[in-house]
Residue frames as qw, qx, qy, qz and C-alpha x, y, z in Angstrom:
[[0.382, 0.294, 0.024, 0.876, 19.37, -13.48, -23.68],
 [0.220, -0.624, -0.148, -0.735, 16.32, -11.86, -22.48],
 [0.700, -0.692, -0.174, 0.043, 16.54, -12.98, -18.75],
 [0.593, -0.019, -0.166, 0.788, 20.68, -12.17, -18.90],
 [0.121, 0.434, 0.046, 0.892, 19.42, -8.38, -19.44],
 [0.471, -0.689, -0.174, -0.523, 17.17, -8.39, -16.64],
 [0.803, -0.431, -0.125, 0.392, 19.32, -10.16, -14.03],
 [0.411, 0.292, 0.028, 0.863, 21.84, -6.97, -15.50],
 [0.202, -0.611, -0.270, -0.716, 19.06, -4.62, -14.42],
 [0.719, -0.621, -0.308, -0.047, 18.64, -6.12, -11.37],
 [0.680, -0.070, -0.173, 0.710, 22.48, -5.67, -10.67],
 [0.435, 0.405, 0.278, 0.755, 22.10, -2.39, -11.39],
 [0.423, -0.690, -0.234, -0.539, 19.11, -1.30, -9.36],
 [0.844, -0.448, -0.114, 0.272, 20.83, -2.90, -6.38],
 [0.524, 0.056, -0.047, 0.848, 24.14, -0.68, -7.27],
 [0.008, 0.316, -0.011, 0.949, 22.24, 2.71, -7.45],
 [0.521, -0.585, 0.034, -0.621, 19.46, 2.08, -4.75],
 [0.487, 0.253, -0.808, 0.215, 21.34, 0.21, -1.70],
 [0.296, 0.016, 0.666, -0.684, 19.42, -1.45, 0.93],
 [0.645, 0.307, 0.273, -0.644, 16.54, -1.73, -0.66],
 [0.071, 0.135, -0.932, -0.329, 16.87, -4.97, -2.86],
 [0.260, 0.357, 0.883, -0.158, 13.07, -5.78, -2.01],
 [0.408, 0.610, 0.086, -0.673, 12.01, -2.44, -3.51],
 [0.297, 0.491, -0.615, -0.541, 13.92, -3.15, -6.67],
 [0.023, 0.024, 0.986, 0.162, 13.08, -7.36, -6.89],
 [0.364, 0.581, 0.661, -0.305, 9.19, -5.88, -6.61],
 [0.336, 0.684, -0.117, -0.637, 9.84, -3.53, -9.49],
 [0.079, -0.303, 0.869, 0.384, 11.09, -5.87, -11.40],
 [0.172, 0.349, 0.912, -0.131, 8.28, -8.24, -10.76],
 [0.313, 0.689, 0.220, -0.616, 5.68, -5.08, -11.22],
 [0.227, 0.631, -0.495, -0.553, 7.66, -4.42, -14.75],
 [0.022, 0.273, -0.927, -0.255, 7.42, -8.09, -15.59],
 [0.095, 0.435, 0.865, -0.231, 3.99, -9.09, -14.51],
 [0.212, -0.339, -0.248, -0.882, 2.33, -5.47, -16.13],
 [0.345, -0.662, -0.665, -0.009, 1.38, -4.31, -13.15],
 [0.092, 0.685, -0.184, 0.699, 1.56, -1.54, -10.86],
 [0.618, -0.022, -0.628, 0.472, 2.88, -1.06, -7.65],
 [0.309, -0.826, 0.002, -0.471, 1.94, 0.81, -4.31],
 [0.494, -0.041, -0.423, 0.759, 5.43, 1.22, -1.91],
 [0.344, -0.880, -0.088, -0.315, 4.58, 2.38, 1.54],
 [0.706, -0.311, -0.388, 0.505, 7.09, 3.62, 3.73],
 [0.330, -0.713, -0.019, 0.618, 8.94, 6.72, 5.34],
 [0.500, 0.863, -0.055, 0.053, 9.88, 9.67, 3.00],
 [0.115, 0.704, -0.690, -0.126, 14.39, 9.48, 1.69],
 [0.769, -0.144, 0.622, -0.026, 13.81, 5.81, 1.62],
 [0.078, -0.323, 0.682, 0.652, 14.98, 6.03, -2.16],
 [0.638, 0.499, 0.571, -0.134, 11.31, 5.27, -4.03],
 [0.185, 0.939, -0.032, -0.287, 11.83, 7.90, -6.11],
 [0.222, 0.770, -0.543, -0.250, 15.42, 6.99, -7.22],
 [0.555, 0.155, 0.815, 0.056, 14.47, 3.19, -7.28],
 [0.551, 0.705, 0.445, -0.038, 12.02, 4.42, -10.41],
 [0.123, 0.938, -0.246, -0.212, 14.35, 7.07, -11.75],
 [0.172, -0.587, 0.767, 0.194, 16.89, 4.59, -11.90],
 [0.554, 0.313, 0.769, -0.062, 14.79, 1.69, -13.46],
 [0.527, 0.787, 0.231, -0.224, 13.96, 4.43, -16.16],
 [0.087, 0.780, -0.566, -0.251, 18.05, 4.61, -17.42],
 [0.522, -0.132, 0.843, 0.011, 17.87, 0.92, -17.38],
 [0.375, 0.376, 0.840, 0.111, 14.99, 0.32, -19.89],
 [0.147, 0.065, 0.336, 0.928, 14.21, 2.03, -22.89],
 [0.224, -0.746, -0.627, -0.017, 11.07, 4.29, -22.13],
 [0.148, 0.549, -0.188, 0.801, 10.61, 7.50, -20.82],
 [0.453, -0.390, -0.670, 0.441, 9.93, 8.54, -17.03],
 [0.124, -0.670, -0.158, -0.715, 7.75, 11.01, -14.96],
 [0.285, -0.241, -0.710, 0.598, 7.14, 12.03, -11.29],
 [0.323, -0.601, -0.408, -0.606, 3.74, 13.56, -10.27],
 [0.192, -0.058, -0.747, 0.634, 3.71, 14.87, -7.11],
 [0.205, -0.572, -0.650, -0.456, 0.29, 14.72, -5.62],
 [0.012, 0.087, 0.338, -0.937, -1.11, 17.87, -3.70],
 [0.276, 0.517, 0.726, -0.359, -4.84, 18.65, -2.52],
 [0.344, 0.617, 0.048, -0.706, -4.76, 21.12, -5.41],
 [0.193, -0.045, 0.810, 0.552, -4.24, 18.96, -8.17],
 [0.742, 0.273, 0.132, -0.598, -6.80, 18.29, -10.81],
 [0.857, 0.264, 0.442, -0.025, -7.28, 15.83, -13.27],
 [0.564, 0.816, -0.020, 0.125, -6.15, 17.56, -16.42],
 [0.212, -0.746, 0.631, -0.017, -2.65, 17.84, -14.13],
 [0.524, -0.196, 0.811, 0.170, -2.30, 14.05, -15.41],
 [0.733, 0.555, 0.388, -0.070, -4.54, 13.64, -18.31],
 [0.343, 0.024, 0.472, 0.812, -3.71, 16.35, -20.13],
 [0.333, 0.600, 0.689, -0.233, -6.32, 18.66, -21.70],
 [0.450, 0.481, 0.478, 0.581, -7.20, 20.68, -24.67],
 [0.244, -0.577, -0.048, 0.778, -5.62, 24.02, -25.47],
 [0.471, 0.816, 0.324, -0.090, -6.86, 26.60, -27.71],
 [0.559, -0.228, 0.240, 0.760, -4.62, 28.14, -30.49],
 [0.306, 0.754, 0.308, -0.492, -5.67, 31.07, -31.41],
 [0.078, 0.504, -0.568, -0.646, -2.97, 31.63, -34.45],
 [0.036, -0.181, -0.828, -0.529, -4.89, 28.09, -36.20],
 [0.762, -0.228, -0.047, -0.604, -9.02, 28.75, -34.13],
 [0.791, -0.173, -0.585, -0.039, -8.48, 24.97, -32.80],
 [0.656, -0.622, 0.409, -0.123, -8.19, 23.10, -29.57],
 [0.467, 0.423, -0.774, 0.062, -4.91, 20.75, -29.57],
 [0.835, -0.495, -0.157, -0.179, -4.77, 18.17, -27.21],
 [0.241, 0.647, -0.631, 0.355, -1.62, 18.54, -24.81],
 [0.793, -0.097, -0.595, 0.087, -0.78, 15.08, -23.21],
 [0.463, -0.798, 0.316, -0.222, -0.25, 14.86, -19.48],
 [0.073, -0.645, 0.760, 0.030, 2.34, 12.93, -17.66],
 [0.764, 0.004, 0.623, -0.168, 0.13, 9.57, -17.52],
 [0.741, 0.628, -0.145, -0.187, 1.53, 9.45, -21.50],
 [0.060, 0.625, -0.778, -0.027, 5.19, 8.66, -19.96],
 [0.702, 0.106, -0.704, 0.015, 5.99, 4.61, -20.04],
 [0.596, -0.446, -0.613, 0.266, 6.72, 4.86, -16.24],
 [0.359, -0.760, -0.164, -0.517, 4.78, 7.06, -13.34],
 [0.239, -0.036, -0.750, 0.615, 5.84, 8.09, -10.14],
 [0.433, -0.607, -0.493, -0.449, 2.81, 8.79, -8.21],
 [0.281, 0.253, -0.454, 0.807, 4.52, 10.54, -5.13],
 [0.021, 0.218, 0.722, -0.656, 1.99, 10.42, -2.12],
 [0.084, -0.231, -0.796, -0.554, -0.82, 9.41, -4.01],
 [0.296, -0.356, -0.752, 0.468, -2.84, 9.83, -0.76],
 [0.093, -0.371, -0.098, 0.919, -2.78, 13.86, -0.92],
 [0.048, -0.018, -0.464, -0.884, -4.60, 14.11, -3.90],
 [0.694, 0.016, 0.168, -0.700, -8.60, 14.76, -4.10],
 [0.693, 0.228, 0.682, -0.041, -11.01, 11.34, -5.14],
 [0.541, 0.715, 0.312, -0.314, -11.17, 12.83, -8.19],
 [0.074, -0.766, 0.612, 0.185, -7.38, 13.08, -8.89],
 [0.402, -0.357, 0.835, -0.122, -6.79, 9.41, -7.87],
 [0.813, 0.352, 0.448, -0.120, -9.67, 8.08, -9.94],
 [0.602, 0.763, -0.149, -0.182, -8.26, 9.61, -13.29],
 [0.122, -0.629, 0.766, -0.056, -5.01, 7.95, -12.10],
 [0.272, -0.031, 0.945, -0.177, -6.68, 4.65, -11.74],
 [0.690, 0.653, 0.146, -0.277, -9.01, 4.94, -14.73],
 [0.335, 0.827, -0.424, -0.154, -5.64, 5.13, -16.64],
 [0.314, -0.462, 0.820, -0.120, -4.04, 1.99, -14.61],
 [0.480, 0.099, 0.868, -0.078, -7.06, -0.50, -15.34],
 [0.618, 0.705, 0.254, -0.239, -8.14, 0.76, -18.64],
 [0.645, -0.180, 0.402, 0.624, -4.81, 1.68, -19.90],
 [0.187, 0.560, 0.391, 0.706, -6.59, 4.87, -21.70],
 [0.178, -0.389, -0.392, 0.814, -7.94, 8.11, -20.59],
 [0.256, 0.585, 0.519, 0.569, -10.62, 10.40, -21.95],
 [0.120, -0.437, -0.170, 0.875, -10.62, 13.98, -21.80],
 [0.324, 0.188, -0.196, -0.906, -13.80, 15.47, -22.94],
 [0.840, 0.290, -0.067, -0.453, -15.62, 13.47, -25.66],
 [0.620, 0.618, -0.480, -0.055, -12.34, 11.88, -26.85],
 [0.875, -0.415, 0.227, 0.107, -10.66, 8.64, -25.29],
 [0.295, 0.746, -0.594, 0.068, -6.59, 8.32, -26.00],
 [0.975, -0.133, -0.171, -0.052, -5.23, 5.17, -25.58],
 [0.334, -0.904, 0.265, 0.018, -1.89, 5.09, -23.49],
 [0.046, 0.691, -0.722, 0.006, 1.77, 3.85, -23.99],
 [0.881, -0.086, -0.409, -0.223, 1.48, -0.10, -24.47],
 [0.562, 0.237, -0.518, 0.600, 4.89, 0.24, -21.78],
 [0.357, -0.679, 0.063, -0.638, 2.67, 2.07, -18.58],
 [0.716, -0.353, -0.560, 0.220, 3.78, 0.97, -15.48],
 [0.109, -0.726, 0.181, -0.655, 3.20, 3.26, -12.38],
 [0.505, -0.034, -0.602, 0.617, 4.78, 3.47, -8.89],
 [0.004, -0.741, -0.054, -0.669, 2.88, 4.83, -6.31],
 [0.371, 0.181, -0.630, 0.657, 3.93, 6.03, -2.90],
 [0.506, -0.773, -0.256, -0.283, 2.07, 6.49, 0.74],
 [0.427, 0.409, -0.493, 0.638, 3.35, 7.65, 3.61],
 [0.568, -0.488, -0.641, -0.170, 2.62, 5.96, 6.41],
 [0.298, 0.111, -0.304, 0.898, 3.82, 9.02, 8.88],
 [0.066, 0.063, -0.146, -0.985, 1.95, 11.79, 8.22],
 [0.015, -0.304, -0.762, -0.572, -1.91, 11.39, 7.65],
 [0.150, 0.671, 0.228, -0.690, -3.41, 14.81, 8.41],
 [0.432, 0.688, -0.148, -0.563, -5.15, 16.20, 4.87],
 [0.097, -0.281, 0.901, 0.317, -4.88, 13.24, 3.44],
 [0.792, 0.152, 0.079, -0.586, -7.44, 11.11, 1.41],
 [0.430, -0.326, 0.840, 0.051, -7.14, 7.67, 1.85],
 [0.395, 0.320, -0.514, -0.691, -7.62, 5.33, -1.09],
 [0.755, 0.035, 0.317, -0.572, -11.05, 3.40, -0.98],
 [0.620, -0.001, 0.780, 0.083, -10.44, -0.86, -1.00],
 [0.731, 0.562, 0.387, 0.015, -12.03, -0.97, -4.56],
 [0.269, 0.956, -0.037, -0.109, -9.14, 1.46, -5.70],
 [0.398, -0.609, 0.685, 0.027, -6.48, -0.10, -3.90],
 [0.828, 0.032, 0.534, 0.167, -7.32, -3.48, -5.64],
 [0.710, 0.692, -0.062, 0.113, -6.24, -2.08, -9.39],
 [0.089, 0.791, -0.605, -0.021, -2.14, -2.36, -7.93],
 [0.833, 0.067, -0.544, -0.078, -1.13, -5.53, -8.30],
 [0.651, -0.257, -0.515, 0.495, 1.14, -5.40, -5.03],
 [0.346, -0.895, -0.005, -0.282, 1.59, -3.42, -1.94],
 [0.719, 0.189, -0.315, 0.590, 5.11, -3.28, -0.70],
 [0.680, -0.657, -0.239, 0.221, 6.12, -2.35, 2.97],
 [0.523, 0.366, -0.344, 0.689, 9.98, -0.75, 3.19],
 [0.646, -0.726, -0.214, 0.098, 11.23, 0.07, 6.30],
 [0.070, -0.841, 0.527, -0.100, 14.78, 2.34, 7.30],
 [0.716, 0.392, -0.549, 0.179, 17.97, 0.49, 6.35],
 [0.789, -0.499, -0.226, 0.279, 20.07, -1.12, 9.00],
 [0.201, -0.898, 0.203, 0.334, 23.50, 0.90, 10.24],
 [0.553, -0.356, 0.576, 0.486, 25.97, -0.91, 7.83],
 [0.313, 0.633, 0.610, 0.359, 23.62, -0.29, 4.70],
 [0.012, 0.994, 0.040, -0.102, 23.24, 3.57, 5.63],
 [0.447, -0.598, 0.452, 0.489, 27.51, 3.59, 5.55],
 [0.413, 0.186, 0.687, 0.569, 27.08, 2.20, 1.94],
 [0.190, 0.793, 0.530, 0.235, 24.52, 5.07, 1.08],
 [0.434, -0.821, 0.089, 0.361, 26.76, 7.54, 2.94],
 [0.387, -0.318, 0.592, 0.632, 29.70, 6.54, 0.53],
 [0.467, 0.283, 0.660, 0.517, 28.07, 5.90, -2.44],
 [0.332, 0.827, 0.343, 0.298, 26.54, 9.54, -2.83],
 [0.442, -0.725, 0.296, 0.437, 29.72, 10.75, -1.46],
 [0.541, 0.042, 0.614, 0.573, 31.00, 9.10, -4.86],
 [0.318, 0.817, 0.376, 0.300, 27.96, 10.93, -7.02],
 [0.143, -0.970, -0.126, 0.151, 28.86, 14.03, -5.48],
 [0.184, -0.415, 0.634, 0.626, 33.10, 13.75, -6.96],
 [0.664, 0.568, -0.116, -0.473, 31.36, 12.84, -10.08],
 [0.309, -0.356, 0.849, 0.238, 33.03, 9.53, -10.15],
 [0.323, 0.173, -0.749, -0.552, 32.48, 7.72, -13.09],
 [0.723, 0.060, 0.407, -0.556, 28.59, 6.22, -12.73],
 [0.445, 0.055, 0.887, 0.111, 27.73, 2.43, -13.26],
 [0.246, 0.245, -0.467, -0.813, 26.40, 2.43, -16.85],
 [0.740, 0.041, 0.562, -0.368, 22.94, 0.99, -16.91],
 [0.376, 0.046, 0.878, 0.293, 22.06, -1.79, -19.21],
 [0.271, 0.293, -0.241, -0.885, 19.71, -1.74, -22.53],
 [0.216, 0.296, 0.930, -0.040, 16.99, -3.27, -21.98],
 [0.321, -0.170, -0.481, -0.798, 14.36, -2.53, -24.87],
 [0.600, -0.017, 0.489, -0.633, 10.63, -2.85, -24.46],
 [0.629, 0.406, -0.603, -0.274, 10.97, -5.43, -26.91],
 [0.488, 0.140, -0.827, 0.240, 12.61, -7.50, -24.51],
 [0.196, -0.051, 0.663, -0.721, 10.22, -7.00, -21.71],
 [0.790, 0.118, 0.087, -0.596, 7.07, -7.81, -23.97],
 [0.506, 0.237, -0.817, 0.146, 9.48, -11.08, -24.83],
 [0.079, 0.227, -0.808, 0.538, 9.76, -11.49, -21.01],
 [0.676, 0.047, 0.366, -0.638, 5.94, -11.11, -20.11],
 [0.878, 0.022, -0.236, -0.415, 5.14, -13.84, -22.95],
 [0.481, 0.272, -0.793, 0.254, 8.36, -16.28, -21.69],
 [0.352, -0.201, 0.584, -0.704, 6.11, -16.06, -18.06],
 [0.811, 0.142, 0.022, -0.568, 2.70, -17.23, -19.64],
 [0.812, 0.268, -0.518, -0.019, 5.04, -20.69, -21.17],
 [0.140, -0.477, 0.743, -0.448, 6.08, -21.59, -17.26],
 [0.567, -0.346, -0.676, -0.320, 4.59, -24.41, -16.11],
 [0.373, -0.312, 0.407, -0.774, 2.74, -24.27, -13.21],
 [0.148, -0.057, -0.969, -0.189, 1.22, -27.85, -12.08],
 [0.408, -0.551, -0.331, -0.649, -2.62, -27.96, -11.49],
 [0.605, -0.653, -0.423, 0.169, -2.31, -29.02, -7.70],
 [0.021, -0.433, -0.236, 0.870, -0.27, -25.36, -6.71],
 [0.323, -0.258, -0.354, -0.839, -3.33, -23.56, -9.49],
 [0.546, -0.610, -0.565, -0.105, -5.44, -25.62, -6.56],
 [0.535, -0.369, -0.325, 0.687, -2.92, -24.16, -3.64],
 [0.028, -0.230, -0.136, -0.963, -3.16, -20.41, -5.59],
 [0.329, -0.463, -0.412, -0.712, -6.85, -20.70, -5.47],
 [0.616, -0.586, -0.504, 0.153, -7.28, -22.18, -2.14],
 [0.315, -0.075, -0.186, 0.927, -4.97, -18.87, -0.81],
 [0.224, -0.278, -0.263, -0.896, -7.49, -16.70, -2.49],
 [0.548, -0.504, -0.544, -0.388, -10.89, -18.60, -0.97],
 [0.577, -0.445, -0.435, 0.529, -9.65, -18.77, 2.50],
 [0.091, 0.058, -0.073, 0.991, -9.27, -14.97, 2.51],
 [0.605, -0.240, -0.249, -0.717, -13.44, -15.00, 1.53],
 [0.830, -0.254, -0.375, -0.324, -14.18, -18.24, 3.49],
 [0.188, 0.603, -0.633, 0.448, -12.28, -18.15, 6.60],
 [0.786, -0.316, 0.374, -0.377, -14.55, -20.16, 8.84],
 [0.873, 0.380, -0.297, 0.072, -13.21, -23.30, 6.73],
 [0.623, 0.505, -0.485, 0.348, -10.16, -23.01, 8.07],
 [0.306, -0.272, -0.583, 0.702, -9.78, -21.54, 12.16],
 [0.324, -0.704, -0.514, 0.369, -12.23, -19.95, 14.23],
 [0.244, -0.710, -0.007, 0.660, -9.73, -16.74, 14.75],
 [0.277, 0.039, 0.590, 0.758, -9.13, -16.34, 11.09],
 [0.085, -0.668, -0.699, -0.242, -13.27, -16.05, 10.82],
 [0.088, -0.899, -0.429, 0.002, -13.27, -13.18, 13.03],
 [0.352, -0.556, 0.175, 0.733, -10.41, -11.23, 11.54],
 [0.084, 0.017, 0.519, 0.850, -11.39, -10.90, 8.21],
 [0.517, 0.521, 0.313, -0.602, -14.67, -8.73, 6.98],
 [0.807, 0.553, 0.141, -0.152, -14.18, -9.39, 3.61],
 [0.569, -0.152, 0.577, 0.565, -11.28, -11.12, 1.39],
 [0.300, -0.256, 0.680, 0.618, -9.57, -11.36, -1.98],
 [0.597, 0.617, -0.020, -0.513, -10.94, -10.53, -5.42],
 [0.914, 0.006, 0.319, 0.251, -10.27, -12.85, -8.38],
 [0.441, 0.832, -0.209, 0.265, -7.61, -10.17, -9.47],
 [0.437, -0.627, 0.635, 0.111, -5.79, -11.29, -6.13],
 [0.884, 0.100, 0.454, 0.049, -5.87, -14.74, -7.85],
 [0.732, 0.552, 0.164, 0.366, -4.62, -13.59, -11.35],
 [0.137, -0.919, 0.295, -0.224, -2.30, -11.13, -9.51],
 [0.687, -0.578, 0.440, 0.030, -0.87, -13.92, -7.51],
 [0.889, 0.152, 0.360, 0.241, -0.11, -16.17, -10.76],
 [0.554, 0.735, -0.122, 0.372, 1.52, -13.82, -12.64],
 [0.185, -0.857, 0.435, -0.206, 3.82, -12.43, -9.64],
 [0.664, -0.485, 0.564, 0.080, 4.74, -16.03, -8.79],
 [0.800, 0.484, 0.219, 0.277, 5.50, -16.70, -12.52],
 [0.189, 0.904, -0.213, 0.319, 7.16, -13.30, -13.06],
 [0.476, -0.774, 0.386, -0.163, 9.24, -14.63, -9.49],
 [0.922, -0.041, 0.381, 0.046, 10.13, -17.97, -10.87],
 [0.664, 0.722, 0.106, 0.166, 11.45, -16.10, -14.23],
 [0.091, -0.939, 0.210, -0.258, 13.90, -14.29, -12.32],
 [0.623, -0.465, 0.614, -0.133, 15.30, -17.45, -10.63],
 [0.004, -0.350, 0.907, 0.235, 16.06, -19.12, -13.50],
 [0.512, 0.067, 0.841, -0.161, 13.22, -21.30, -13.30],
 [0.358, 0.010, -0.658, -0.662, 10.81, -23.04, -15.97],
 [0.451, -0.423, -0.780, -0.101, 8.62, -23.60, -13.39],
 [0.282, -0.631, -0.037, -0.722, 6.53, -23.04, -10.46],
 [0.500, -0.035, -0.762, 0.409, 7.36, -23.60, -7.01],
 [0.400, -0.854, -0.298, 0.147, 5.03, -23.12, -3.39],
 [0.497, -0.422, -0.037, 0.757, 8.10, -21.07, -2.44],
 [0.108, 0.119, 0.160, 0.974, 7.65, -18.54, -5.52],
 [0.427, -0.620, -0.366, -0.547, 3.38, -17.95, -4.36],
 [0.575, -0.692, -0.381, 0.214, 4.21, -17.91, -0.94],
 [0.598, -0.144, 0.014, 0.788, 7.31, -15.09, -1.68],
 [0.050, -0.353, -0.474, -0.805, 4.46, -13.04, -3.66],
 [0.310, -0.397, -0.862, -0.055, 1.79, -13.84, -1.27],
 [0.310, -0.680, -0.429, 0.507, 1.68, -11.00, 1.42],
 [0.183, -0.326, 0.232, 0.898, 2.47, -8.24, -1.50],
 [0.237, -0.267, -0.668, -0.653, -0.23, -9.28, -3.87],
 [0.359, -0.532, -0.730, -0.234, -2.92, -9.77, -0.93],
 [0.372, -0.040, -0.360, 0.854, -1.64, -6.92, 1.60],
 [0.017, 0.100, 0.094, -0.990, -4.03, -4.49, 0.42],
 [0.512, -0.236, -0.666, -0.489, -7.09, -6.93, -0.76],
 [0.407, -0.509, -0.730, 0.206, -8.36, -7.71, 2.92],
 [0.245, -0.674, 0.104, -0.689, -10.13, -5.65, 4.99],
 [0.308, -0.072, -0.862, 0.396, -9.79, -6.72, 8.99],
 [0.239, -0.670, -0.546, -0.443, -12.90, -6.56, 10.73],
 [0.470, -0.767, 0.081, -0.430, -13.37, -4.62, 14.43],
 [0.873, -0.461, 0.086, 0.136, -12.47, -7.75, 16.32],
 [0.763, 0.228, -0.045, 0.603, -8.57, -7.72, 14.76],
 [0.226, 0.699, -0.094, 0.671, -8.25, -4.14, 15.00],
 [0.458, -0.760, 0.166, -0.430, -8.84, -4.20, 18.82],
 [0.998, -0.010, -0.047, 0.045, -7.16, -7.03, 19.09],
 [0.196, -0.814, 0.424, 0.344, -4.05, -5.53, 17.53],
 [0.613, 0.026, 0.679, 0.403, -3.66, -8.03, 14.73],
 [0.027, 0.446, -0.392, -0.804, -2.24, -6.99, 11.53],
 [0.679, 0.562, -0.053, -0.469, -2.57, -7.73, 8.15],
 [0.214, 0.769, -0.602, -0.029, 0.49, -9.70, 8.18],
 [0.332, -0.098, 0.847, -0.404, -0.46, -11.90, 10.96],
 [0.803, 0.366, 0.312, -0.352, -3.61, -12.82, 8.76],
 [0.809, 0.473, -0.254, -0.239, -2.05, -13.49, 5.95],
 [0.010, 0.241, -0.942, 0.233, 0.87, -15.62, 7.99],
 [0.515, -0.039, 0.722, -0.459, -1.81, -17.52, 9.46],
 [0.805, 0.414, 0.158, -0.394, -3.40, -18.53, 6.15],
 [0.584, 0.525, -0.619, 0.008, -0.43, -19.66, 4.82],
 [0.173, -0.315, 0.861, -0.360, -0.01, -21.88, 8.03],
 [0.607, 0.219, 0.364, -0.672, -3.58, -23.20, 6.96],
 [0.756, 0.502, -0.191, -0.375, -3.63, -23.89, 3.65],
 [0.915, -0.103, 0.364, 0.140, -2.29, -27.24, 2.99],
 [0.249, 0.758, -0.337, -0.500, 0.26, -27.41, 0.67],
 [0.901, 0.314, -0.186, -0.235, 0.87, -29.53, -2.43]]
């Protein structure tokens, strides 16, 4: 029952953000795997109403935080206000109390912004002052970059980047997809009758995370996972050119990143298992933002993409 209501959700996210079926099949995953998510791409690419629409779907509440150079901390924490009518300080929650975060060009904001964001991701609490508050056991944030634009920006340092589980690309729809986005907020705008989302509790999503952990997964791909991961740190092992594109690989949060996305991918398909095909479908989202390339790649012109293609052309499979 609890995979019919997400395959409903999925319909759903695919009806009210069109084109963009990878954004939504990575939220999903994000929302299923309890993780969080960092979507780069152009700004009207629908992030924003990908998450907005995921929040009518599932019972929770929903925020958007745009991030500007003037922000502070306390603009997410929250922080403590004096009333003068009792003499006390209250404590007035910020948005990082909703269930799910937009983080809207996370980029803009100071280091100091971004950490208190990402103190809140991998702790799942926040402390303001003396006092620590523990957050929504539902917390799953979305955050955006924009890979345009990067004057007065502050880019987020590799050790920060690793606390999203994935990094997700998106790219401008094709011309027959833009005709369906053309019509369909042609439709919002008569106020035709909107698709009614589905009701998915968080009940049924902390169901879903444990129905992941009972996949099986055989121990030669838990050898294929790990060999993905080492070959990112030990690249001479494998080819020459691989050795002198990468400065440093994969933390073992890619590793426990990768198993849960390719569990969370299998769950979605119906499966009761694990197939190479769902860790190699996960593979370039979970490890996108874990490598650094060294000098030689960058002059080179090789991506990140190309490295991780090539390591999947490496690694034996099972």
């Amino acid at each position: 029952m609890t995979a019919e209501k997400f395959i409903q959700l999925r319909t759903y996210l695919d009806s009210q953000v069109v084109g963009q079926k990878t954004l939504t099949q990575n939220i999903l995953l994000a929302l299923l795997a309890d993780g969080h998510l960092l979507v780069e791409g152009p700004p009207g690419l629908a992030k924003t109403r990908a998450v907005n629409a995921l929040a009518k779907g599932v019972e929770g509440d929903f925020h958007r935080v745009q991030f500007t150079p003037d922000l502070l901390p306390a603009d997410l924490t929250g922080t403590d206000i004096y009333r003068p009518e009792t003499g006390n300080f209250v404590f007035q929650k910020g948005p990082l109390f909703h269930n799910l975060v937009l983080a809207d060009e996370i980029n803009r904001a100071p280091a100091k912004v971004q950490s208190a964001l990402l103190e809140a991701m991998a702790e799942r609490q926040i402390t303001v002052g003396n006092k620590t508050y523990t957050l929504p056991e539902l917390f799953l944030v979305m955050a955006t970059q924009n890979p345009i634009e990067q004057e007065g920006t502050y880019p987020l340092p590799e050790a920060q980047l690793d606390r999203f589980m994935m990094h997700l690309e998106i790219d401008y729809p094709g011309a027959a997809t833009e005709l369906e986005i053309l019509r369909l907020t042609r439709k919002e705008a008569m106020y035709v009758t909107p698709v009614t989302p589905p009701n998915l509790t968080q009940g049924d999503i902390f169901e879903a995370r444990q129905d992941l952990l009972n996949i099986h997964l055989d121990e030669s791909l838990e050898q294929y996972l790990v060999q993905l991961i080492v070959a990112t740190r030990q690249p001479e092992k494998y080819h020459a050119d691989l050795a002198n594109w990468l400065e440093f690989g994969a933390s073992p949060r890619a590793t426990i990143a990768l198993d849960k996305c390719a569990r969370a991918h299998a769950w979605l398909m119906g499966r009761d298992f694990v197939g190479p095909d769902n860790i190699q479908a996960v593979f370039h989202n979970v490890l996108r933002h874990r490598i650094i390339l060294s000098y030689e790649a960058e002059a080179e012109g090789v991506s990140r993409n190309q490295v991780l293609d090539k390591i999947l052309q490496l690694v034996t499979v099972p």
